[in-house]
C-alpha positions in Angstrom: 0.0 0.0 0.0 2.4 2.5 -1.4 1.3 6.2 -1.6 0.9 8.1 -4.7 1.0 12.0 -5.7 -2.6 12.4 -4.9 -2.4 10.4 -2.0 -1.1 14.0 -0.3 -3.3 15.8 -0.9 -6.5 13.5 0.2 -8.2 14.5 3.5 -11.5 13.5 3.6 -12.0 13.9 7.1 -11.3 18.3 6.9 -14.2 20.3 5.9 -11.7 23.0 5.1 -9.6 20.9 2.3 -11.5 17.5 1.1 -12.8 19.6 -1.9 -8.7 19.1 -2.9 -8.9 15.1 -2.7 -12.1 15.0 -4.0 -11.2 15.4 -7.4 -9.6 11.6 -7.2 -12.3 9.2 -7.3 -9.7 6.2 -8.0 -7.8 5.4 -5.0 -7.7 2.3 -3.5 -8.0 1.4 0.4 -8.3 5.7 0.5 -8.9 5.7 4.1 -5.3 4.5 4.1 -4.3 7.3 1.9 -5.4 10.7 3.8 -1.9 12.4 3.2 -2.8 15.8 3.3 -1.2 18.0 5.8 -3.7 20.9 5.5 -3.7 24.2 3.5 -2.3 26.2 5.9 0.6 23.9 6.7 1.3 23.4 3.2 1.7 26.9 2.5 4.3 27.5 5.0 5.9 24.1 4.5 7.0 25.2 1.0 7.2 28.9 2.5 9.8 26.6 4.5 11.9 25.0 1.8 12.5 28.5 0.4 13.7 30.2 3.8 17.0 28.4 4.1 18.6 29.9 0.7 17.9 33.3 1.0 19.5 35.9 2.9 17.1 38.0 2.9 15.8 35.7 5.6 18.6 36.1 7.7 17.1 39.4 9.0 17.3 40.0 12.9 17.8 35.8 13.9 20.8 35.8 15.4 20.8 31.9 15.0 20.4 32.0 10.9 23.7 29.9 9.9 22.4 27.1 12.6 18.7 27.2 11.7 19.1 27.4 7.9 21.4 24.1 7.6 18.9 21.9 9.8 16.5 23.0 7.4 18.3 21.7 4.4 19.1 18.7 6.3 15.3 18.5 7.0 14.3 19.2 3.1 16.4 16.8 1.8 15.1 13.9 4.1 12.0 14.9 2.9 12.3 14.6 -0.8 14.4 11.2 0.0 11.6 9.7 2.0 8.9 10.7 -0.2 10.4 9.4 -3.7 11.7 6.5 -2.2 8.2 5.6 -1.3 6.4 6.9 -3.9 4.5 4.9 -6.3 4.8 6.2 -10.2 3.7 3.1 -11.7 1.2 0.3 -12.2 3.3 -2.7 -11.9 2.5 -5.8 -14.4 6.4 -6.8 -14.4 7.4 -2.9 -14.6 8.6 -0.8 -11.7 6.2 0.8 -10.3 8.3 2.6 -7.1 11.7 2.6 -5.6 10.7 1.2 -2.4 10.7 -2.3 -4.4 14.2 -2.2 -4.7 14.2 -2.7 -0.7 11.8 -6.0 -0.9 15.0 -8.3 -0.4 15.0 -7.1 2.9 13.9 -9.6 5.5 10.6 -7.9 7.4 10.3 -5.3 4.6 7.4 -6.9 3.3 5.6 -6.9 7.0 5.1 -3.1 6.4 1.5 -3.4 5.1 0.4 0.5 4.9 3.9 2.1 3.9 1.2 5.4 3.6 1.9 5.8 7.3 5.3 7.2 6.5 3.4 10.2 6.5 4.0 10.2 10.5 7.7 10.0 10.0 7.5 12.8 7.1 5.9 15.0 10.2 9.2 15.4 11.2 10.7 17.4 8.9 7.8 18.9 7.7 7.2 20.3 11.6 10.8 22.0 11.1 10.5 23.5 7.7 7.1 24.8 9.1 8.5 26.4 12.0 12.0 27.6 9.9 8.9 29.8 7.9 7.4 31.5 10.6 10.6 32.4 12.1 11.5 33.7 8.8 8.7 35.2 8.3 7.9 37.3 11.5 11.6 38.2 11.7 11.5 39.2 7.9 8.7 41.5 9.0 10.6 44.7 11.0 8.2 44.7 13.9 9.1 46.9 16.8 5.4 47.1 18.5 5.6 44.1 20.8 1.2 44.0 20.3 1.9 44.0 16.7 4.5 40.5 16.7 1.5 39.2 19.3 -1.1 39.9 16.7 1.1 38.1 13.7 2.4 35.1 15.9 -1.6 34.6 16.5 -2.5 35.1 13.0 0.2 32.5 12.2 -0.9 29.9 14.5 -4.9 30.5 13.7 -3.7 29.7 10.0 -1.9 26.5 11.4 -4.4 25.1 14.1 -7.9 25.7 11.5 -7.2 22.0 9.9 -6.8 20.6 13.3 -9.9 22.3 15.0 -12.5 21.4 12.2 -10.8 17.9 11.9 -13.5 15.7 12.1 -12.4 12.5 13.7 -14.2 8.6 13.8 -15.4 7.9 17.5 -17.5 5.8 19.4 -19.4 6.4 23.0 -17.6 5.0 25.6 -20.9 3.8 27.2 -21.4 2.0 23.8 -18.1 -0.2 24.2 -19.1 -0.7 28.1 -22.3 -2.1 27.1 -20.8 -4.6 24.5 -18.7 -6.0 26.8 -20.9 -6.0 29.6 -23.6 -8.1 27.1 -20.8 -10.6 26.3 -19.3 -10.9 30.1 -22.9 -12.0 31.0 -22.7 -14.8 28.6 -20.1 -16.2 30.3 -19.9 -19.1 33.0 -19.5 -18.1 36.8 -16.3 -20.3 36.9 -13.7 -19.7 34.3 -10.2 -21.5 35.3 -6.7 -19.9 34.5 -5.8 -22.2 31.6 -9.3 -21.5 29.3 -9.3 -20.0 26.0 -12.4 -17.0 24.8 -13.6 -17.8 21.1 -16.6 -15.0 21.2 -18.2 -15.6 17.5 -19.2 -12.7 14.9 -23.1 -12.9 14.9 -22.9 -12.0 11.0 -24.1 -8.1 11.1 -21.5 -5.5 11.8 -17.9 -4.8 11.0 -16.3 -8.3 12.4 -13.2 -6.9 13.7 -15.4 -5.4 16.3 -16.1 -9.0 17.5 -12.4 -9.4 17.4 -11.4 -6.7 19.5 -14.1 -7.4 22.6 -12.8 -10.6 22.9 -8.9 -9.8 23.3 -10.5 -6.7 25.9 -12.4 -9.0 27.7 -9.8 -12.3 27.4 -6.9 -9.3 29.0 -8.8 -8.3 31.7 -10.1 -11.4 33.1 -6.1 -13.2 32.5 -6.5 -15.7 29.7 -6.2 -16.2 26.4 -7.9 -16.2 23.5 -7.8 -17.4 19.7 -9.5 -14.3 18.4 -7.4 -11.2 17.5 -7.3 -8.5 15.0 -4.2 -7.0 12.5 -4.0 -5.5 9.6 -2.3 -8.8 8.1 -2.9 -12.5 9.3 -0.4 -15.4 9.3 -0.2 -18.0 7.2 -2.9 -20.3 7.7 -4.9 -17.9 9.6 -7.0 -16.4 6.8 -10.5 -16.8 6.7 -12.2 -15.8 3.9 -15.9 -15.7 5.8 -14.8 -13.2 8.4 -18.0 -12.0 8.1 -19.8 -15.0 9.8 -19.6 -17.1 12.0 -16.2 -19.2 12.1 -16.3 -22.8 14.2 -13.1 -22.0 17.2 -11.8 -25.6 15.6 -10.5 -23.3 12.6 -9.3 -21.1 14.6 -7.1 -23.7 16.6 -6.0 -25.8 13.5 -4.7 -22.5 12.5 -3.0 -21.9 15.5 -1.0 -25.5 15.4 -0.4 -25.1 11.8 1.0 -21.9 12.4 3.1 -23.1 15.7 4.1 -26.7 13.9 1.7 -28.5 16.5 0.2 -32.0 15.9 -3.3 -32.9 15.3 -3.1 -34.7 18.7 -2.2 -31.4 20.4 -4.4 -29.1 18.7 -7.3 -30.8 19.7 -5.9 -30.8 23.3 -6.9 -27.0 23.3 -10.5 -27.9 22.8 -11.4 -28.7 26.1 -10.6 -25.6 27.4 -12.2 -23.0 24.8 -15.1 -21.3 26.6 -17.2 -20.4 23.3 -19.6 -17.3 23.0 -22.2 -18.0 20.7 -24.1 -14.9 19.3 -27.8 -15.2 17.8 -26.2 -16.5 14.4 -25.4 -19.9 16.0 -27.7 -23.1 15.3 -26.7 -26.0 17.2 -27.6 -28.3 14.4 -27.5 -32.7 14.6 -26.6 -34.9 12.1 -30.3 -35.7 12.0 -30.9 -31.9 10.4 -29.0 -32.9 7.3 -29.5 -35.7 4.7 -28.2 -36.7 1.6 -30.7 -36.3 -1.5 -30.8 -37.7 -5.2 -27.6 -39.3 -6.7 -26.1 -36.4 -8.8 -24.3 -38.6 -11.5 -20.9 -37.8 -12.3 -18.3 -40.4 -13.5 -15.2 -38.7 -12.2 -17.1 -38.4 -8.3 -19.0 -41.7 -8.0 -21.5 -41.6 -5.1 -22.2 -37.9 -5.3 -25.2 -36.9 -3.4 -26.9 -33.4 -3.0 -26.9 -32.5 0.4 -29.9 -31.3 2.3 -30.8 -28.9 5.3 -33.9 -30.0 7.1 -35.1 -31.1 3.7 -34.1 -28.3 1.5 -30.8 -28.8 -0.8 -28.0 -27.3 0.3 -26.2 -25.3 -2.9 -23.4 -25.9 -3.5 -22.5 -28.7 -1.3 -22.4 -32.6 -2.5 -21.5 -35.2 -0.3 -21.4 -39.2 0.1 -21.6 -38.9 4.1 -21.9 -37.1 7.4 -20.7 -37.7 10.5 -20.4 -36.0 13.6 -17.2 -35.1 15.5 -16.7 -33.4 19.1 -19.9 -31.7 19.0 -18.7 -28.2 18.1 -18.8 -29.0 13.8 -20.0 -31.8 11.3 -17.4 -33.8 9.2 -18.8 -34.3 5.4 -16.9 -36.4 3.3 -17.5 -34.8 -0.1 -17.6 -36.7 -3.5 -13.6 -35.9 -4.2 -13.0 -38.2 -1.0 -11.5 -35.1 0.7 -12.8 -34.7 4.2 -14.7 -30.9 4.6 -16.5 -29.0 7.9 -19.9 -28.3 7.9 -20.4 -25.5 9.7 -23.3 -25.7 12.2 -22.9 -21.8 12.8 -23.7 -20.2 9.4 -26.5 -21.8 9.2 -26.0 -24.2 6.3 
């Protein structure tokens, strides 16, 4: 998630400037890509990158030399850090930004949103901005000590309007409290030291929410927990129905396939997953399911349509189902390759 040229100057959240991102539609991920550092500080940013190579700026600061050389120091690690990032291209097998030429570097690839360099271009930015009102209001003979007040406020009006009007993405507290009272109230009176939360998405909302209320609630009551939240997954951990309900038991195959563990113990875990089942959940038996009319097919012999409480399943063709520890269904489907039926979705 490289940044491109438009990227700065996206700000979606700032009454004052979104009209100057909103003339690009085609950015992807663009919450990731609100680059913009604000009018006003843009103005004296580049106000900034002209101060250090005049002399007419040296006027009355005493510190010029000193001040000036930080701010070249500061421009150049600018430009460095935002070409080196940027991306000019489209890819397909071409180059399509410097930063590739740093792929071979072992972790380099962990940095999903390299758009947050932006934090790291505050720095410099911060002093090129402050080199230009120094420059300016000593550039400016003023003698009146009401007139310097008057500009220095001016100056910092201009700065802070971005940041005042902001508009920022919050929640109540009292709405968080409430979701994790609901979901501590699920939970059994006794929970020993060595159990493991699986709180399941009910299917309606943003599922990282789910995800973060159980790693609250599994950190303040001590144990631990096989749901979590990142911007990237491991390998093995990525479920493409994130959206609904998950069985924990794909969780936890995750977690020994990720950690090398054996089958024998994975399944150890299971005894001590404590499970919070949202509305979303059906407990279903091996009685709700049946196998319907033979679908023929010479390459899966045996191929049967398989049926919930009568009504045919799409999608799904099995030979048999069997049950397992309670928590999921085994089906063994007409390629002779064992697959879950998940109880939760509601299949």
């Amino acid at each position: 998630m490289l940044p491109r040229l438009e990227s700065y100057l996206v700000a979606d959240q700032s009454p004052l400037s979104s009209f100057v991102g909103s003339w690009f539609k085609e950015i992807p991920y663009r919450s990731e890509h609100q680059l913009f550092f604000g009018i006003g500080v843009s103005i004296f940013f580049f106000i900034g990158c002209i101060v250090p190579w005049f002399r007419c700026f040296k006027r009355n600061r005493p510190y010029a030399n000193d001040q000036n050389a930080i701010g070249k120091v500061a421009i150049f690690s600018f430009l460095i850090l935002f070409l080196l990032t940027l991306k000019f291209g489209v890819g397909g097998g071409r180059l399509a930004s410097a930063y590739e030429y740093f792929f071979a570097i072992p972790g380099i690839l962990s940095i999903r949103a390299v758009t947050r360099m932006v934090l790291v271009l505050g720095l410099p930015v911060g002093i090129l901005v402050a080199l230009s009102c120094d420059g300016l209001i000593s550039r400016i003979h003023i003698t009146s000590f009401f007139k310097k007040v008057i500009a220095i406020g001016l100056i910092s009006v201009i700065l802070s309007l971005e940041v005042i009007f902001f508009i920022n993405y919050s929640a109540p507290y009292e709405t968080w409290a409430k979701r994790k009272s609901d979901l501590t109230a699920l939970l059994p009176s006794t929970i020993p030291l060595n159990s493991i939360l699986f709180i399941n998405h009910h299917g309606s909302g943003p599922w990282y929410v789910t995800e973060v209320d159980a790693m609250v609630i599994a950190q303040d009551m001590g144990i631990s927990t096989i749901n979590g939240y990142s911007g990237k997954f491991p390998p093995g951990h990525h479920h493409t129905t994130l959206s609904s309900c998950i069985p924990y038991m794909s969780r936890l195959n995750a977690y020994g396939k990720f950690n090398s563990l054996s089958e024998v113990q994975t399944n150890s875990f299971a005894k001590n997953v404590i499970e919070i089942m949202p509305s979303c959940f059906k407990n279903y038996k091996i009685a709700d399911f049946s196998l319907g009319t033979l679908i023929y097919n010479a390459n899966n012999p045996d191929c049967k349509q398989t049926l919930l409480h009568g009504k045919p399943i799409p999608g799904v063709f099995l030979k048999k189902i069997e049950g397992t520890d309670g928590t999921f269904l085994q089906g063994i489907a007409c390629h002779d390759a064992s697959i879950t039926i998940d109880p939760v979705v509601g299949l």
